[in-house]
PyMOL Python script that loads the backbone (N, CA, C, O; Angstrom):
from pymol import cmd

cmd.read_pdbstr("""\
ATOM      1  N   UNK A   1     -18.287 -13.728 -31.404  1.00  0.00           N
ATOM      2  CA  UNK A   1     -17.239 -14.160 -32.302  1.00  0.00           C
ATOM      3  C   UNK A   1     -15.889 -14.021 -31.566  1.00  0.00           C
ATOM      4  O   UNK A   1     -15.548 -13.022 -30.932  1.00  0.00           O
ATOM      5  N   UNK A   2     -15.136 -15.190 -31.734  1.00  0.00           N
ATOM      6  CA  UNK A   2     -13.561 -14.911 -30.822  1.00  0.00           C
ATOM      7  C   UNK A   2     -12.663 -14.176 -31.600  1.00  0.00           C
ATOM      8  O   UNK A   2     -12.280 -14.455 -32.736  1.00  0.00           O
ATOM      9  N   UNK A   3     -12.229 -12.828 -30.630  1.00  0.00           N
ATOM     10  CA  UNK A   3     -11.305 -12.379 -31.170  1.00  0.00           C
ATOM     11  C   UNK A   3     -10.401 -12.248 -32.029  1.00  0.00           C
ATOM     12  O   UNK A   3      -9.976 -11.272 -32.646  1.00  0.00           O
ATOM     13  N   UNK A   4      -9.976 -13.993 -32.010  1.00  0.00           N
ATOM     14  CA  UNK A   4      -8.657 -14.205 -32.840  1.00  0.00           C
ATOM     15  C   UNK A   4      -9.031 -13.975 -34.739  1.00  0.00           C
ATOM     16  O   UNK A   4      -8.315 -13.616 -35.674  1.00  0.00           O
ATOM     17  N   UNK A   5     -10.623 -14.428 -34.640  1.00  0.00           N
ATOM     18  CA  UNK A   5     -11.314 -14.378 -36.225  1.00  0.00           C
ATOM     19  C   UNK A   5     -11.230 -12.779 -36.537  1.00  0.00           C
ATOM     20  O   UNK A   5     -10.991 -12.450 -37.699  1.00  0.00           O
ATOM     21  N   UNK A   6     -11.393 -11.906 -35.676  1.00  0.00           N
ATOM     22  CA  UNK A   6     -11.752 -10.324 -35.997  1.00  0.00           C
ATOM     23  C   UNK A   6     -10.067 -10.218 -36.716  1.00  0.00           C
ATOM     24  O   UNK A   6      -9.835 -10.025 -37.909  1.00  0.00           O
ATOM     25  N   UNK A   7      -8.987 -10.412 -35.569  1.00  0.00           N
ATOM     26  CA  UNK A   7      -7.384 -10.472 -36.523  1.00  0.00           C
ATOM     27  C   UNK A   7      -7.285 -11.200 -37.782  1.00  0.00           C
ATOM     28  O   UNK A   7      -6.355 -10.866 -38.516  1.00  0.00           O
ATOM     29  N   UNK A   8      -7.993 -12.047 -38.140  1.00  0.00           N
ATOM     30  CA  UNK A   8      -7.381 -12.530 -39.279  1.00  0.00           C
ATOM     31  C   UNK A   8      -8.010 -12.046 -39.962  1.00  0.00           C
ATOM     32  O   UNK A   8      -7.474 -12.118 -41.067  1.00  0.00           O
ATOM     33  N   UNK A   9      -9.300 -11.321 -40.033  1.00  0.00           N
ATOM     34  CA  UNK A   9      -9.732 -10.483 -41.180  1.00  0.00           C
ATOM     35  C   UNK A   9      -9.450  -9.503 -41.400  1.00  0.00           C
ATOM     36  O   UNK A   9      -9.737  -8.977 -42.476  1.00  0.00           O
ATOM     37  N   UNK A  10      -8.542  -8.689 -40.117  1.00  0.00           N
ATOM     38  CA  UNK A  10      -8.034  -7.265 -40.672  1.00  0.00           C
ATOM     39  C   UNK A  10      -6.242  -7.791 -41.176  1.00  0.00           C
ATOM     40  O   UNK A  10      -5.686  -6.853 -41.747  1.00  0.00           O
ATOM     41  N   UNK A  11      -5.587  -8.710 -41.088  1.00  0.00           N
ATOM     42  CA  UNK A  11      -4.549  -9.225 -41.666  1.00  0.00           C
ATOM     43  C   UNK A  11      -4.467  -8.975 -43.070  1.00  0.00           C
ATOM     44  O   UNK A  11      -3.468  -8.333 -43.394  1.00  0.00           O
ATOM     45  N   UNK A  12      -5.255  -9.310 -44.010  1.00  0.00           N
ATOM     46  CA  UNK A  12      -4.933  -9.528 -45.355  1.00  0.00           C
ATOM     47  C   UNK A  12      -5.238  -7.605 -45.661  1.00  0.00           C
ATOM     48  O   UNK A  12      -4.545  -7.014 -46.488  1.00  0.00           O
ATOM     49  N   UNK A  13      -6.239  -6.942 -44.933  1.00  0.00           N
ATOM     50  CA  UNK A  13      -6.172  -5.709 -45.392  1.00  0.00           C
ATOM     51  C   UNK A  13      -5.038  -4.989 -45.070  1.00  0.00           C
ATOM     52  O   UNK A  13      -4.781  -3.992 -45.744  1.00  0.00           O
ATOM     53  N   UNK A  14      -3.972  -5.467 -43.729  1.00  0.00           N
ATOM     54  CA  UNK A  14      -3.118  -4.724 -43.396  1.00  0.00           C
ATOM     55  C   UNK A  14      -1.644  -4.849 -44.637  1.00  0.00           C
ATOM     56  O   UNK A  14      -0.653  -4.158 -44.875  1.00  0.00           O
ATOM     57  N   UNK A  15      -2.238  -6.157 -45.182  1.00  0.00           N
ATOM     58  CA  UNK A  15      -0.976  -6.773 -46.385  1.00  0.00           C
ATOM     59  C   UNK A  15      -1.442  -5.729 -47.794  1.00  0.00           C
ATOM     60  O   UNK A  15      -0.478  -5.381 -48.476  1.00  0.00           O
ATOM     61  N   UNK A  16      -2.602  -5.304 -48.182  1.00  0.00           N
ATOM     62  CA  UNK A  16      -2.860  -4.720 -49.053  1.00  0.00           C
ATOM     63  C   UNK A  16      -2.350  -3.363 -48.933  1.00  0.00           C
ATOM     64  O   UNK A  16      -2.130  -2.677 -49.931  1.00  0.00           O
ATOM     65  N   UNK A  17      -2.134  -2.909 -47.623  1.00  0.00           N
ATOM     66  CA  UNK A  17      -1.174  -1.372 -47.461  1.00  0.00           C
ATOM     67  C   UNK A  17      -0.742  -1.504 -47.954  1.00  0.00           C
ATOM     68  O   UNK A  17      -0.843  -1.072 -49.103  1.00  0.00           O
ATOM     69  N   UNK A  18       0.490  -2.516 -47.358  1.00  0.00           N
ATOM     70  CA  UNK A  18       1.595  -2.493 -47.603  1.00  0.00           C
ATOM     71  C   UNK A  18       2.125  -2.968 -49.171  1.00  0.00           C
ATOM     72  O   UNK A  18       3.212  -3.429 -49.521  1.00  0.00           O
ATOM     73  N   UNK A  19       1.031  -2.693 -49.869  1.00  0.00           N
ATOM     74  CA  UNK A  19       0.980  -3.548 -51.182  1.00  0.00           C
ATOM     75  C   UNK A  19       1.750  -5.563 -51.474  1.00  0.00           C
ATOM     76  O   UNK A  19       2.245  -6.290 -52.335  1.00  0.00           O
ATOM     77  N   UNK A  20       1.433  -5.543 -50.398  1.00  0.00           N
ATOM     78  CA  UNK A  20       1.867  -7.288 -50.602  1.00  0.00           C
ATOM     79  C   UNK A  20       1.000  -7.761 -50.866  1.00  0.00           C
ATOM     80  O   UNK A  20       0.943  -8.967 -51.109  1.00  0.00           O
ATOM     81  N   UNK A  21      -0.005  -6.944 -50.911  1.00  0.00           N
ATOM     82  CA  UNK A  21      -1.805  -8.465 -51.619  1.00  0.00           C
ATOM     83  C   UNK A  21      -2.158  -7.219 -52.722  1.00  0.00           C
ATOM     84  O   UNK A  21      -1.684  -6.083 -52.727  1.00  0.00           O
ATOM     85  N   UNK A  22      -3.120  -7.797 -53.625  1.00  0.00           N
ATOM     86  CA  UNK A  22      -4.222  -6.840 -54.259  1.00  0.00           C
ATOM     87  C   UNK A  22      -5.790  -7.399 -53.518  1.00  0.00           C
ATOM     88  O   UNK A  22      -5.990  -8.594 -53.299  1.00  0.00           O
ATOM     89  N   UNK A  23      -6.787  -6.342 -53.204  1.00  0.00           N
ATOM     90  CA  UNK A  23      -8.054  -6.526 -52.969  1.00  0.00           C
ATOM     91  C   UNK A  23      -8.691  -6.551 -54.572  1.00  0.00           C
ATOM     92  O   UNK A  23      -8.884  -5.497 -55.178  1.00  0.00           O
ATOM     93  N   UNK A  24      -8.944  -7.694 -55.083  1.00  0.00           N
ATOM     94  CA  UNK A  24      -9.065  -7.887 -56.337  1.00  0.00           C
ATOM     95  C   UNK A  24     -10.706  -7.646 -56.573  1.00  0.00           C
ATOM     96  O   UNK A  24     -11.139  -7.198 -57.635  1.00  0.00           O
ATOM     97  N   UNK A  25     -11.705  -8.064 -55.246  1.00  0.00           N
ATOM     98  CA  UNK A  25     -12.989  -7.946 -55.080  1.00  0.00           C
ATOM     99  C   UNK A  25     -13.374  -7.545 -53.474  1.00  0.00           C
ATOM    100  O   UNK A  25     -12.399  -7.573 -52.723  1.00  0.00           O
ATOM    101  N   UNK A  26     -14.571  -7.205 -52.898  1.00  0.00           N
ATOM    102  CA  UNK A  26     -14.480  -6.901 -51.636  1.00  0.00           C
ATOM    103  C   UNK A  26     -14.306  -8.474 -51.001  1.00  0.00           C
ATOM    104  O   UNK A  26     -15.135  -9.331 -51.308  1.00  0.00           O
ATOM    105  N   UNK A  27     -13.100  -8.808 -50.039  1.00  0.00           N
ATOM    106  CA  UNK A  27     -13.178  -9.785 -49.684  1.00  0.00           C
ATOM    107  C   UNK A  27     -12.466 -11.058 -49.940  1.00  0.00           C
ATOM    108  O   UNK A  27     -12.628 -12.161 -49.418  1.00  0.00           O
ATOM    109  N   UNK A  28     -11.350 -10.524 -51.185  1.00  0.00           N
ATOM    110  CA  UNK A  28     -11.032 -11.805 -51.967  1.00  0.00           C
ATOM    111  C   UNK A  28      -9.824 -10.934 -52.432  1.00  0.00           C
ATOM    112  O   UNK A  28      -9.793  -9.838 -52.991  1.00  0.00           O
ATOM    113  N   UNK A  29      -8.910 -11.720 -52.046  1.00  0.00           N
ATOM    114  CA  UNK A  29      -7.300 -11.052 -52.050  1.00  0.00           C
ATOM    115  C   UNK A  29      -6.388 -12.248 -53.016  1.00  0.00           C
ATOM    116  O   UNK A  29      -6.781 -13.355 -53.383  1.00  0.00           O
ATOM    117  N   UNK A  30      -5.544 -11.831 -53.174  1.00  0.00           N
ATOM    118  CA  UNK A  30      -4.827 -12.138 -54.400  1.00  0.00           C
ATOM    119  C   UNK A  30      -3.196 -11.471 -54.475  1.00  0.00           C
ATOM    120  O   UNK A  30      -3.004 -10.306 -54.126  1.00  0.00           O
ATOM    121  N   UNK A  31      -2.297 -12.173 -54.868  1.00  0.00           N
ATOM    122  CA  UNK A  31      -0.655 -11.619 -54.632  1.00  0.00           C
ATOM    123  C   UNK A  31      -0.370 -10.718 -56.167  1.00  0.00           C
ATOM    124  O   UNK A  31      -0.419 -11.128 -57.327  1.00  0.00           O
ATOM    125  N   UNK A  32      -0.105  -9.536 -55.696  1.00  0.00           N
ATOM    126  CA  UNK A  32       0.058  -8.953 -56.818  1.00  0.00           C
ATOM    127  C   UNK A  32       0.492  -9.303 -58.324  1.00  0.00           C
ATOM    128  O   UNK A  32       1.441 -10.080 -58.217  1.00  0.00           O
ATOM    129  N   UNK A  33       0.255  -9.106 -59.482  1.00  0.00           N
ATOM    130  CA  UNK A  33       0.397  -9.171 -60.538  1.00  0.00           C
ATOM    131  C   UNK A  33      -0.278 -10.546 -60.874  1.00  0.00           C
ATOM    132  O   UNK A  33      -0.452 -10.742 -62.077  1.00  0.00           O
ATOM    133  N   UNK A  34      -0.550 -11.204 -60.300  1.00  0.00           N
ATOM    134  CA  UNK A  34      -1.096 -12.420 -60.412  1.00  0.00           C
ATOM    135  C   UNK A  34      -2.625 -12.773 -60.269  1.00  0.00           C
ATOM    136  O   UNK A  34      -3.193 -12.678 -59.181  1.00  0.00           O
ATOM    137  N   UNK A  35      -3.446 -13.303 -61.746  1.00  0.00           N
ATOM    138  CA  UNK A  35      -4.287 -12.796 -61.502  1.00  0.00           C
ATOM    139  C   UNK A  35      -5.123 -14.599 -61.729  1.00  0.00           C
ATOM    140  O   UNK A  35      -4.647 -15.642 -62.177  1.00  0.00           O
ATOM    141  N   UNK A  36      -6.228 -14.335 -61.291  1.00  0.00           N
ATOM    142  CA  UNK A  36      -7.172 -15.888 -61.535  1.00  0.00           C
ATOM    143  C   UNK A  36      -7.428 -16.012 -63.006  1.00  0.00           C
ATOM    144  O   UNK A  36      -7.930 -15.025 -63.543  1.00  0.00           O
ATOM    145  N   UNK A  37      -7.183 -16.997 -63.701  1.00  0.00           N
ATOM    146  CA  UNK A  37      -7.529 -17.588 -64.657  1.00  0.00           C
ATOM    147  C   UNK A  37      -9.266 -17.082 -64.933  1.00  0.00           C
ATOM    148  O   UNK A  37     -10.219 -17.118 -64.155  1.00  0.00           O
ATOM    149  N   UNK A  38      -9.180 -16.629 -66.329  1.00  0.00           N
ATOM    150  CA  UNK A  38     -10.603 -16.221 -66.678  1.00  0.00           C
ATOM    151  C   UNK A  38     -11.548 -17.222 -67.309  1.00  0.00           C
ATOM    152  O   UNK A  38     -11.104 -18.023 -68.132  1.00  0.00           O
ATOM    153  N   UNK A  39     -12.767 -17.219 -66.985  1.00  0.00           N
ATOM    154  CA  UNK A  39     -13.318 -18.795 -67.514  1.00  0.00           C
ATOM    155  C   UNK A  39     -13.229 -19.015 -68.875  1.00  0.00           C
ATOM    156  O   UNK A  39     -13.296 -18.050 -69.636  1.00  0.00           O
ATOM    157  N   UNK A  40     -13.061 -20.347 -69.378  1.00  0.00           N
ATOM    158  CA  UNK A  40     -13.867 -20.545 -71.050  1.00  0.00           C
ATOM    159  C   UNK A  40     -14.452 -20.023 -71.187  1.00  0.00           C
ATOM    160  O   UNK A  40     -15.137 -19.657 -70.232  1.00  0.00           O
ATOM    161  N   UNK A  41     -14.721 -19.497 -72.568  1.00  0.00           N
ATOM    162  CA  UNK A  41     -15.617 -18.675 -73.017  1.00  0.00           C
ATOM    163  C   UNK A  41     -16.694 -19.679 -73.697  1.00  0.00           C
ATOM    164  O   UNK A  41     -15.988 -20.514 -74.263  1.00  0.00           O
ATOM    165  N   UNK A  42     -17.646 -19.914 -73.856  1.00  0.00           N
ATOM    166  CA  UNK A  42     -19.183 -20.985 -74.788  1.00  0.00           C
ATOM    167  C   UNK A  42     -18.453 -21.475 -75.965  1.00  0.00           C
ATOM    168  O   UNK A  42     -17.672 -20.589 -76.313  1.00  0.00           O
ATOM    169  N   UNK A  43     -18.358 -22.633 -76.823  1.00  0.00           N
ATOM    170  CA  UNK A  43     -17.880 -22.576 -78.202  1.00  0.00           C
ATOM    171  C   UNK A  43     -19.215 -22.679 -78.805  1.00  0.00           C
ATOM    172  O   UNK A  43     -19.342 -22.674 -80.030  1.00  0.00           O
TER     173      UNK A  43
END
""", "prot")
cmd.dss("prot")
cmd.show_as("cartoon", "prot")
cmd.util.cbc("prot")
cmd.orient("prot")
């Protein structure tokens, strides 16, 4: 695997220090307070 892929996956964890992301799931980042739309619920 090239190097440059190993940096961009420790990037978004280095933003979650610093609290500029939330780790919302393992793997799946998200800008604080801001959250994904929750599905429809069945009618």
């Amino acid at each position: 695997m090239p190097k440059h892929v190993e940096s961009t996956r420790a990037k978004p964890r280095r933003l979650v220090g610093f609290g500029l992301l939330d780790e919302t799931e393992p793997g799946l980042f998200a800008q604080p307070g801001i959250q994904a739309p929750a599905a429809p619920a069945d009618q």
